[in-house]
C-alpha distance (Angstrom), angle and dihedral (degrees) to the residues before:
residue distance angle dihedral
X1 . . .
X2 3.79 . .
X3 4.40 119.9 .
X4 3.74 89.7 -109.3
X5 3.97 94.0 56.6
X6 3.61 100.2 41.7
X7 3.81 92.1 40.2
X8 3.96 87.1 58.8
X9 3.84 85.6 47.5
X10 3.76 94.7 50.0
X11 3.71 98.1 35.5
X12 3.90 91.8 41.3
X13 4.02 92.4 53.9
X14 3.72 96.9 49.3
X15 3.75 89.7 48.2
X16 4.31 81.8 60.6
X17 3.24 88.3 45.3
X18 3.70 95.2 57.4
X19 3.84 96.4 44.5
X20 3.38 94.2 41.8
X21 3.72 90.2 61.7
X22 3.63 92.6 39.2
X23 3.76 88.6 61.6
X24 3.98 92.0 45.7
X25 3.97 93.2 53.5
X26 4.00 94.3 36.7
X27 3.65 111.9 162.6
X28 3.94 119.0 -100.7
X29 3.78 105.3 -179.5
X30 3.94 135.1 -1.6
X31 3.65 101.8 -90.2
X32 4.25 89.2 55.4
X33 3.86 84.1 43.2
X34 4.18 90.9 48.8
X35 3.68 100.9 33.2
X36 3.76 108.6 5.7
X37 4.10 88.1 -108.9
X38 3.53 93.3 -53.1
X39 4.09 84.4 -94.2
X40 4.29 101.8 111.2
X41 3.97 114.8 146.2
X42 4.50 99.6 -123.9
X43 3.44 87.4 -120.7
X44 4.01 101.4 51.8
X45 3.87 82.5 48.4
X46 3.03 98.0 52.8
X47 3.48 96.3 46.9
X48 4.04 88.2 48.1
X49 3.83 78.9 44.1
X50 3.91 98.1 62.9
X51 4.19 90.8 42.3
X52 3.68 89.2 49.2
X53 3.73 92.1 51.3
X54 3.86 105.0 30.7
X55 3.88 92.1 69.0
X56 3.98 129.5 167.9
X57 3.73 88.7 -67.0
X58 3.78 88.5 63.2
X59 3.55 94.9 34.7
X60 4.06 100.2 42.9
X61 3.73 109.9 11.9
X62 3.70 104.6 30.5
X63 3.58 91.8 79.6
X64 3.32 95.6 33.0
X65 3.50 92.9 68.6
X66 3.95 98.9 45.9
X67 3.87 85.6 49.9
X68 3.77 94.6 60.9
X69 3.95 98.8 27.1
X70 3.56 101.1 36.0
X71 3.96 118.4 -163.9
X72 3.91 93.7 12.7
X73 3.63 87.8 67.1
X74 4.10 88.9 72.0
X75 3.71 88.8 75.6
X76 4.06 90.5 74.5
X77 3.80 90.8 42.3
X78 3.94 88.2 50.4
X79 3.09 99.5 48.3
X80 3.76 112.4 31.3
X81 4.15 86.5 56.2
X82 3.72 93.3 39.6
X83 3.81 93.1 55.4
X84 3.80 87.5 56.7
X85 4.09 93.4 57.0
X86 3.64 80.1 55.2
X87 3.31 99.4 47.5
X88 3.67 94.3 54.6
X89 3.62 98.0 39.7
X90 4.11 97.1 43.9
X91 3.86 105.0 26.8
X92 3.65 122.8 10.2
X93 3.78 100.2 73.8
X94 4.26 90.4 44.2
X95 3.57 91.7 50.8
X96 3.50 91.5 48.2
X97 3.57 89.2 51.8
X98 3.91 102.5 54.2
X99 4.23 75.5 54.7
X100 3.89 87.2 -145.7
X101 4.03 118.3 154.2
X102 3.76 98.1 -136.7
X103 3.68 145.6 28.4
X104 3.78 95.3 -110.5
X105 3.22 90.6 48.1
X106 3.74 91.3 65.3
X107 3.88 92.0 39.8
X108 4.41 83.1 46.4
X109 3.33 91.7 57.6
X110 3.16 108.8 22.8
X111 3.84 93.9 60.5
X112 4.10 94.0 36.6
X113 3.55 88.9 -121.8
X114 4.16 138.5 116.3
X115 4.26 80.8 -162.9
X116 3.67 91.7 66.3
X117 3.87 94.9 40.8
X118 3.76 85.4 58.1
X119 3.20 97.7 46.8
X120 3.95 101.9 46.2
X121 4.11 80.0 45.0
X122 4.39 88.0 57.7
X123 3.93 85.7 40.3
X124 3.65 92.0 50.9
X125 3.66 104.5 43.7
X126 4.25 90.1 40.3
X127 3.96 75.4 58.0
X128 3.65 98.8 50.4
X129 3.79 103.0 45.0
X130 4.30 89.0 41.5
X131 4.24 77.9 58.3
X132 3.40 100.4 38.8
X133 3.55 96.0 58.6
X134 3.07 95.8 72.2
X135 3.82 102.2 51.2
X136 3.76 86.6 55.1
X137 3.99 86.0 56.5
X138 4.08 86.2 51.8
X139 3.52 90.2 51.5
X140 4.16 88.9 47.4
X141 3.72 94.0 49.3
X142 3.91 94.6 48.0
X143 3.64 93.3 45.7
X144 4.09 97.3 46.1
X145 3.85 88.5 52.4
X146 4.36 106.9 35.9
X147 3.49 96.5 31.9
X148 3.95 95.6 31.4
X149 3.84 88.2 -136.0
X150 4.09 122.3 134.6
X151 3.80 113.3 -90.3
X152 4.16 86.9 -110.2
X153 3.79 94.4 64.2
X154 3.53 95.0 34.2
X155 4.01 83.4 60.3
X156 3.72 91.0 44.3
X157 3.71 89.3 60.2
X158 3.72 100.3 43.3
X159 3.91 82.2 51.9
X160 3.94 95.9 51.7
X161 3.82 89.5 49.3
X162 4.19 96.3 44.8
X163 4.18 89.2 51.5
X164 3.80 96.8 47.2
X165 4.13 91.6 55.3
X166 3.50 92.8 29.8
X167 3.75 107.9 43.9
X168 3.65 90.2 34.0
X169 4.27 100.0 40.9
X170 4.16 98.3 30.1
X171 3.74 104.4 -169.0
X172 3.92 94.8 -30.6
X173 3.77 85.7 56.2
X174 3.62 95.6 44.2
X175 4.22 93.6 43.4
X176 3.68 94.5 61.1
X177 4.30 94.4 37.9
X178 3.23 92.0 53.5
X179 3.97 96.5 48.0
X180 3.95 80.6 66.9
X181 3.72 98.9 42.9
X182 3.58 87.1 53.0
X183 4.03 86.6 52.8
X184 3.88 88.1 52.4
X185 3.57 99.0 48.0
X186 3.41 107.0 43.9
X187 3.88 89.5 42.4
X188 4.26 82.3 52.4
X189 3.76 93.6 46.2
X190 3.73 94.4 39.9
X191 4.17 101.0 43.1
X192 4.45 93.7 58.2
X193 3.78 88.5 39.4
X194 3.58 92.9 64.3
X195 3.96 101.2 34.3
X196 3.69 82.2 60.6
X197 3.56 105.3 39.0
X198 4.02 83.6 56.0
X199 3.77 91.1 40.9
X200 3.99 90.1 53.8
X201 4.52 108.5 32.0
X202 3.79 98.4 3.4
X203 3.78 92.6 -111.7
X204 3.87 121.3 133.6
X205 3.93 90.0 -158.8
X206 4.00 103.4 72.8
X207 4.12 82.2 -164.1
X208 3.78 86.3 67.7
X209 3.86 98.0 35.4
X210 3.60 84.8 57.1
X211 3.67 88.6 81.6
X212 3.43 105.1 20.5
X213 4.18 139.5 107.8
X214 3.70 108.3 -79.2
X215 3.73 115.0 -124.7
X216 4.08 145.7 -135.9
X217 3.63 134.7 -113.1
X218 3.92 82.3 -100.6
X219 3.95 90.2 52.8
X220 4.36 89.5 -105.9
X221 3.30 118.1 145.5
X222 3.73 120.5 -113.7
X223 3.05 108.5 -149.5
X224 3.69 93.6 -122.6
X225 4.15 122.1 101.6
X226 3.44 122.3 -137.9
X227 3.79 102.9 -115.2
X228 3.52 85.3 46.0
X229 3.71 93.0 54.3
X230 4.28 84.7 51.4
X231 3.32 87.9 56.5
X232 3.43 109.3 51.3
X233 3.80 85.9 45.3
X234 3.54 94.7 58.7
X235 3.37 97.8 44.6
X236 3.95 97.4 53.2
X237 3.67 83.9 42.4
X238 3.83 97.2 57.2
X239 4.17 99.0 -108.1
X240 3.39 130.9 132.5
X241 4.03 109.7 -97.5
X242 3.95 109.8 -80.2
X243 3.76 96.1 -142.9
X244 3.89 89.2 48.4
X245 4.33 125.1 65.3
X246 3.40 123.0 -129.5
X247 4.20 93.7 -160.4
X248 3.58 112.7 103.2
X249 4.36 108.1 -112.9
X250 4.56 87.4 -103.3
X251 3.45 88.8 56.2
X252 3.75 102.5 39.1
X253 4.62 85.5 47.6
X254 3.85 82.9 50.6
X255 3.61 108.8 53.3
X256 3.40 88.3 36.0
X257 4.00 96.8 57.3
X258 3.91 88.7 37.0
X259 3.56 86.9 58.3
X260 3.73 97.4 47.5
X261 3.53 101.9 37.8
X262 4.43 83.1 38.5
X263 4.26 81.2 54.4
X264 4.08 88.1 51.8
X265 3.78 95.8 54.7
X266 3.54 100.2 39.4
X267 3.72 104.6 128.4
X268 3.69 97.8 -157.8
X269 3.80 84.3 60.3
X270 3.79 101.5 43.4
X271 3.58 96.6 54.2
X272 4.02 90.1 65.3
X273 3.79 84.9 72.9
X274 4.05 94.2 66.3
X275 3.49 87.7 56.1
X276 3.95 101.4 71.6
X277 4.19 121.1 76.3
X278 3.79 98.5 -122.1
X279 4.14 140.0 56.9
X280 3.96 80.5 -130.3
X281 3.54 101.2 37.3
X282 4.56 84.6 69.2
X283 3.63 89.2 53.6
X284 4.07 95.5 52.2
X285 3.99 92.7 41.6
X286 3.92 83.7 54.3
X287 4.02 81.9 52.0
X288 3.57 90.5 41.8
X289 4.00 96.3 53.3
X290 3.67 92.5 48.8
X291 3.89 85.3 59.8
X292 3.46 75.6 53.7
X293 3.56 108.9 49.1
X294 3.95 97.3 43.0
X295 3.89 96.5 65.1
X296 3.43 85.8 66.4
X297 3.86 103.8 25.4
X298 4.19 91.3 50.9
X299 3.86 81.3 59.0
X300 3.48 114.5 47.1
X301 3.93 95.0 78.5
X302 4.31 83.9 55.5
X303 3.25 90.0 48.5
X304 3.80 100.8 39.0
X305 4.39 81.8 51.3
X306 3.62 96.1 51.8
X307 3.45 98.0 51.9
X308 3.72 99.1 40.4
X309 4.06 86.3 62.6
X310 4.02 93.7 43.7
X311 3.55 89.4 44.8
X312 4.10 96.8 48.1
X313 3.99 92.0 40.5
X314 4.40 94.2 45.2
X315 4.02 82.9 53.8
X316 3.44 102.1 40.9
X317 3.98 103.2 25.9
X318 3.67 123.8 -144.3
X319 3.25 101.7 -63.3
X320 3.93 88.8 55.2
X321 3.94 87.0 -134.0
X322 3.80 93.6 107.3
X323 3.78 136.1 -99.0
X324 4.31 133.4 -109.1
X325 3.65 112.4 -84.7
X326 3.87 86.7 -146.4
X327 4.36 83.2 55.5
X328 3.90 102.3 28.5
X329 4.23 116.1 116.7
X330 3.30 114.6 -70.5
X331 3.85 98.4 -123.4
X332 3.91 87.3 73.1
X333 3.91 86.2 57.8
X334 4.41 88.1 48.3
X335 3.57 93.6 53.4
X336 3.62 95.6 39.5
X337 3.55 82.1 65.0
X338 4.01 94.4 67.4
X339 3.65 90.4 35.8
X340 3.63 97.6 -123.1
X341 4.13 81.5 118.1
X342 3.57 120.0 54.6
X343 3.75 136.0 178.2
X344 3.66 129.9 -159.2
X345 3.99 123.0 -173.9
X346 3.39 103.3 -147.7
X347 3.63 98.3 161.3
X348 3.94 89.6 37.8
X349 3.76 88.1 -137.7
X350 4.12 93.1 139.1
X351 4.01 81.9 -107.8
X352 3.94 135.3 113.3
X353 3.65 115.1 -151.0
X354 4.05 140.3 179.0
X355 3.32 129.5 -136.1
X356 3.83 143.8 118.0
X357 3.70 121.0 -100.3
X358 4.28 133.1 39.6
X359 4.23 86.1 -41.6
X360 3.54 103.9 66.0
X361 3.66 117.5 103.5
X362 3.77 99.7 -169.2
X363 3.81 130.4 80.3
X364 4.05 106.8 -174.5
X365 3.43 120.6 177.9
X366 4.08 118.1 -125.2
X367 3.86 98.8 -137.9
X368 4.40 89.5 63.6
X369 4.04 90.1 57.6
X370 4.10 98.2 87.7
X371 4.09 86.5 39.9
X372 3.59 100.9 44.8
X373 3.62 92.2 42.5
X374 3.34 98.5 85.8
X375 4.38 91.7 54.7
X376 3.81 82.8 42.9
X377 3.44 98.5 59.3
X378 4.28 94.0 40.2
X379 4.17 90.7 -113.2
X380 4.16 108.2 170.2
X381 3.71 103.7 -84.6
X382 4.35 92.9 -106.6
X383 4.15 82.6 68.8
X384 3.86 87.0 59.5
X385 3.51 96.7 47.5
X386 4.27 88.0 48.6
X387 3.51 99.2 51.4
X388 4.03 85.6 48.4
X389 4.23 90.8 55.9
X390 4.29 83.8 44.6
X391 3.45 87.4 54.8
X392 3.43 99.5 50.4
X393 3.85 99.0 37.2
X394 4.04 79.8 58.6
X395 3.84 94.4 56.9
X396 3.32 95.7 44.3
X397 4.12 106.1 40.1
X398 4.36 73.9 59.8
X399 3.64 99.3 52.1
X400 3.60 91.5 46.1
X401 3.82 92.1 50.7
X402 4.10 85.4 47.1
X403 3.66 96.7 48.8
X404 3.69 92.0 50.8
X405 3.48 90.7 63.0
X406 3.53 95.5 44.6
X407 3.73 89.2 54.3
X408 3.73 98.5 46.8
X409 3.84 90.6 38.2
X410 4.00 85.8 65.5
X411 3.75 103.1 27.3
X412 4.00 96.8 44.5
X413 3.86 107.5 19.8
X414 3.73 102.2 28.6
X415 3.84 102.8 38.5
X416 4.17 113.0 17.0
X417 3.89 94.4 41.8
X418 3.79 90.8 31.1
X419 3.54 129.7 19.3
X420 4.19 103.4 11.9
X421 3.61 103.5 26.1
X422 3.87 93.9 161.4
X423 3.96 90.5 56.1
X424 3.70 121.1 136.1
X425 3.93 120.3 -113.3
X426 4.03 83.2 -125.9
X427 4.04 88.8 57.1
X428 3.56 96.3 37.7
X429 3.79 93.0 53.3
X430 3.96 83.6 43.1
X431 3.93 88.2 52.4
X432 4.51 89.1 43.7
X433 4.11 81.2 61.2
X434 3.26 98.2 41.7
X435 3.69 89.4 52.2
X436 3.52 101.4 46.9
X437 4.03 87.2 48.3
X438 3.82 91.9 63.3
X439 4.14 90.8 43.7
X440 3.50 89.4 51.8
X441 3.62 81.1 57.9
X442 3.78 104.8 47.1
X443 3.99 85.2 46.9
X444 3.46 92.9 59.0
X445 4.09 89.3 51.0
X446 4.02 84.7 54.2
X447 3.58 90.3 42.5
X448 3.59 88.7 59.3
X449 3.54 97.9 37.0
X450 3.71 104.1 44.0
X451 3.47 116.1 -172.8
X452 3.78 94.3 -148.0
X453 4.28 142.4 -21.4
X454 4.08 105.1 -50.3
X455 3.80 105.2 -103.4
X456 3.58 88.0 56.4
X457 3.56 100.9 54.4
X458 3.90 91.3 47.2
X459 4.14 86.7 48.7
X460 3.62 81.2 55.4
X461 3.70 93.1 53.2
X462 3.99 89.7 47.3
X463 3.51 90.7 59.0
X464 4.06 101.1 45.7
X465 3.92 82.2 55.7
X466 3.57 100.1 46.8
X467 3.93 88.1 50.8
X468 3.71 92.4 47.0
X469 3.51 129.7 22.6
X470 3.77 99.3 23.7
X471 3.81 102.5 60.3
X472 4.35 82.4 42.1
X473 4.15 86.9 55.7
X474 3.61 94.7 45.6
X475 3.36 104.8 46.0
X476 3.85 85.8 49.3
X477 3.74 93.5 56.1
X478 3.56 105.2 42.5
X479 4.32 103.4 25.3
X480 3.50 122.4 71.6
X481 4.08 84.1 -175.9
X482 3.63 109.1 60.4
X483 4.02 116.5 99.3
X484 3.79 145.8 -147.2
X485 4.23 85.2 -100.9
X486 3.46 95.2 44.1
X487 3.95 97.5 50.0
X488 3.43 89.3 38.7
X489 4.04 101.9 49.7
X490 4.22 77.9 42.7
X491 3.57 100.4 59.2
X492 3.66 96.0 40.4
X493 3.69 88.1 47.2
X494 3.96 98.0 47.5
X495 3.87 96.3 45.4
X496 3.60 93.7 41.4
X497 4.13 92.9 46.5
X498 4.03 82.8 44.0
X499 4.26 99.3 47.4
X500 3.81 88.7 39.8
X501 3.56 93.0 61.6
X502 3.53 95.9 38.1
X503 3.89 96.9 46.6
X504 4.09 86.7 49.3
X505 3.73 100.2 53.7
X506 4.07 102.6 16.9
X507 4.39 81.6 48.1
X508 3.56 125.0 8.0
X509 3.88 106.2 32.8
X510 3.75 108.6 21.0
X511 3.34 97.6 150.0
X512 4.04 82.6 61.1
X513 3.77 85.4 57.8
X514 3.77 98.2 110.7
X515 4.22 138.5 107.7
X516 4.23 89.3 -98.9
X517 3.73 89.7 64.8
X518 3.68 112.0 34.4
X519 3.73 118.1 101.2
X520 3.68 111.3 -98.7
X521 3.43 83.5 -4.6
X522 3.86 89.5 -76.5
X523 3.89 118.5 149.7
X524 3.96 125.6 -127.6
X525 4.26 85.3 -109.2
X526 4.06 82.9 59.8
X527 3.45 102.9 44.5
X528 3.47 101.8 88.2
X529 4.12 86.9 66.8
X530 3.72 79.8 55.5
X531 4.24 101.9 49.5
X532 3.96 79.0 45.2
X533 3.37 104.0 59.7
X534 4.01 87.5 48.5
X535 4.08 93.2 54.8
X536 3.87 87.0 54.6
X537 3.77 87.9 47.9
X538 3.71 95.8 36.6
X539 4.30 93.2 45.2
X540 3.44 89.5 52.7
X541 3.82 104.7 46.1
X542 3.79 87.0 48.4
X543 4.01 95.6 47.7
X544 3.87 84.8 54.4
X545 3.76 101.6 57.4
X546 4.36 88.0 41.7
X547 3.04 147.4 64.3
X548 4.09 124.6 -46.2
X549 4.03 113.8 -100.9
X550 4.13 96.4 -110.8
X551 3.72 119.4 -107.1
X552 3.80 98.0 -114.1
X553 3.79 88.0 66.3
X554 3.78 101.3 39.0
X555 3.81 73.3 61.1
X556 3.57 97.2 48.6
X557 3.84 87.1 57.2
X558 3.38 95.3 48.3
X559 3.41 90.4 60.6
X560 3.81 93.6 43.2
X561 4.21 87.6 58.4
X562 3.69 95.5 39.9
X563 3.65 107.9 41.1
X564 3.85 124.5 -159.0
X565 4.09 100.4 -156.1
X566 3.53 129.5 -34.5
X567 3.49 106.8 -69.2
X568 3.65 122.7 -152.4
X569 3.88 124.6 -113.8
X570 3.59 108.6 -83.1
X571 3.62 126.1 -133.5
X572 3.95 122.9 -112.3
């Protein structure tokens, strides 16, 4: 059976599976569609938890970007998984506590203020559509390669199958769906990983092929370890040394804590931690989707390794003098095809070649590597068509998550504690539908209009958080001091420090983008560490110079830090 077939097959069934359960868990009333009744088992969460969070950036471009840059790719895997150990130990259980059903609606209440709830509800939904983006790209790329359809339709379809489960399920819908897309993509990530790592140092574990003695056709060793192999490769190629980073140390500190303190005011993520019983029950599904998240997190660098060397040796052949275009592997040829690949002969020789600098001849883009791994290394074609449902079930489990919070973020923050507080809970879960209808449409727009390659986009999205919601959240839990004005003025402040910058060099001036004219010599992926540290400086000049916090909510978050019981998710 050809890839095409059996990727329809395998794609096709988990799509049933997903609606199936969508229309098993449907949604009866808001606080099933907002927090799937508050009722989640920690480890079901946190399974949901780690598909939620590990989205096509993990799944596709993580990798991706640790194949081509090598050591400067650790920053996202330090500080995407270290904002979730802070997340667990600093938020999860608080949140839980004040039993709220969205992030503004801590920041509402928490700061006495309908101001604030708007404005974490603009900060929250610029943060969801920046992310979303690119998980609508993830679904574009799979979909223009597996299915051989044009990036627009593939989008159209990801979109039809994201508002039936979402619209339909809300966060009930979405818990259970995304405990099997989880299944699926880890099982996808996890299956090629392993035929390869045994293929390439005999080891079953690709953790421990990672740095292990590559191996020959007759399973000998070599001699020669892997990373050594990278580097000699790079270096006769003309890149910069894949063991050693090219960042300066500011940069590399920033984007790391943007991403981790970005990962521990994501809203799409927080919200997962109202939907378990207990106070203590958040804090061990944080635990439990870290188990989670490190099967596939303690692999990408193997993975990203092993298919930087196939991919440099299938291009260039042994002799590292290039191979025939009429004879080169036929995975070059399928991903011409969606353009993500392209070859230029610029000596007109009849051969492609790789390299950095004015000879090389190929231009490949970074988000195919995890996809076309599988064809690159010569896996049986039902491999292919697996890691092609993984990466879809990891776009999708995130756009779901996303669109929930867009949905409740309008329907619950904006217009029952705002606008339409005498609204029914039939119309406001009409108005939560309605809602995530239309973002399912805007994402689609962004997912065919990308504003850049999908990790980059998320790291974006990382940064907007960390340099708005984040310092808003912690300040809430752990100061009694802080004010409406001064979380206000510091969320405006953060975000608008953090988009400006962003917008400029990301946008307007990208040829300025470089190290001579960042501030501080801080990237646009670090920013956001950057805009946060100014809303903690900016909240708490303002509070100073205004009015006292009153003493029925000092006492509120008292009781939020030091919790009598477990409390039970209240009702709006």
């Amino acid at each position: 059976m050809d890839v095409q077939t059996l990727t329809y097959l395998i794609v096709g069934f988990t799509f049933a599976l997903y609606i199936g359960i969508a229309i098993w868990s449907r949604a009866g009333s808001t606080k099933e569609f907002y927090v799937a009744g508050g009722g989640v088992h920690p480890v079901v969460n946190g399974m949901a938890t780690a598909a939620d969070w590990m989205s096509a950036a993990s799944f596709i471009s993580l990798a991706g970007i640790v194949s081509f840059v090598g050591f400067d790719g650790s920053v996202y895997l330090m500080g995407w998984t270290g904002g979730y150990v802070l997340l667990a130990l600093c938020m999860a259980p608080y949140l839980r506590k004040f039993g709220k059903f969205t992030v503004p609606d801590f920041i509402g209440d928490r700061y006495y203020s309908q101001a604030a709830r708007t404005v974490a509800v603009v900060c929250a939904i610029f943060i969801c559509f920046t992310y979303i983006a690119g998980q609508m790209r993830g679904v574009g790329v799979v979909f223009s390669r597996f299915l051989e359809v044009d990036v627009e339709t593939g989008v159209y379809i990801g979109m039809a199958v994201v508002f039936f489960y979402a619209v339909l399920g809300g966060m009930k819908g979405i818990t259970y769906t995304q405990v099997a897309q989880y299944c699926v993509l880890i099982f996808a990530f996890m299956v090629p990983a392993i035929f390869i790592s045994v293929m390439m140092t005999g080891h079953i574990l690709p953790q421990i092929g990672f740095g292990a003695e590559l191996v020959d056709a007759a399973g000998n060793g070599t001699g020669t370890y892997l990373l050594d192999k990278l580097d000699g490769l790079s270096n006769e190629l003309g890149f910069a040394q894949y063991t050693e980073g090219s960042k300066s140390t500011i940069d590399v500190f920033f984007i790391t804590g943007a991403l981790m303190f970005g990962t521990a005011g994501l809203p799409h993520v927080i919200v997962r931690f109202f939907t378990v019983p207990k106070v203590k029950d958040s804090r061990s599904s944080a635990g439990w989707a870290l188990v989670f998240i490190a099967i596939m997190y303690t692999t990408i660098p193997a993975l990203a390794a092993f298919s930087r060397v196939n991919m440099i040796e299938t291009i260039n052949g042994p002799d590292s003098t290039g191979v025939a275009y009429e004879t080169a592997p036929q995975w070059i040829k399928n991903w011409e095809k969606t353009g993500l690949i392209k070859w230029d002969d610029k000596n007109a020789d009849g051969k492609i070649y790789y390299a950095k600098g004015p000879e090389n001849e190929m231009k490949i883009d970074r988000d195919i590597m995890v996809l076309a791994t599988p064809e690159i290394a010569d896996l049986p074609a039902w491999v292919i068509a697996l890691v092609a449902a993984g990466g879809l079930a990891a776009a999708l489990s995130t756009s779901a998550g996303l669109l929930l919070v867009i949905s409740t973020s309008v329907s619950h923050d904006l217009l029952k504690k705002n606008l339409m507080p005498d609204i029914s809970d039939k119309k406001e879960l009409m108005f939560a539908r309605i809602a995530a209808a239309a973002g399912i449409v805007m994402a689609g727009y962004f997912g065919i209009n990308p504003p850049g390659f999908v990790a980059a986009v998320v790291a974006i999205a990382f940064g907007l958080a960390a340099s708005s919601l984040f310092p808003a959240i912690v300040m809430g839990i752990f100061s009694k001091t802080i004010n409406k004005e001064g979380a206000i003025a510091g969320m405006i402040t953060g975000l608008g420090f953090t988009a400006a910058y962003i917008i400029y060099f990301k946008f307007m001036n990208p040829g300025d983008n470089n190290p001579a004219n960042w501030f501080l010599g801080v990237s646009p992926e670090g920013i956001g560490m950057l805009g946060m540290l100014i809303n903690f400086a900016v909240a708490f000049g303002v509070s100073k110079v205004t009015a006292k916090v009153p003493d029925s909510v000092q006492e509120m978050v008292e009781g939020i830090r030091f919790p009598k019981g477990s409390g039970g998710a209240q009702s709006h």
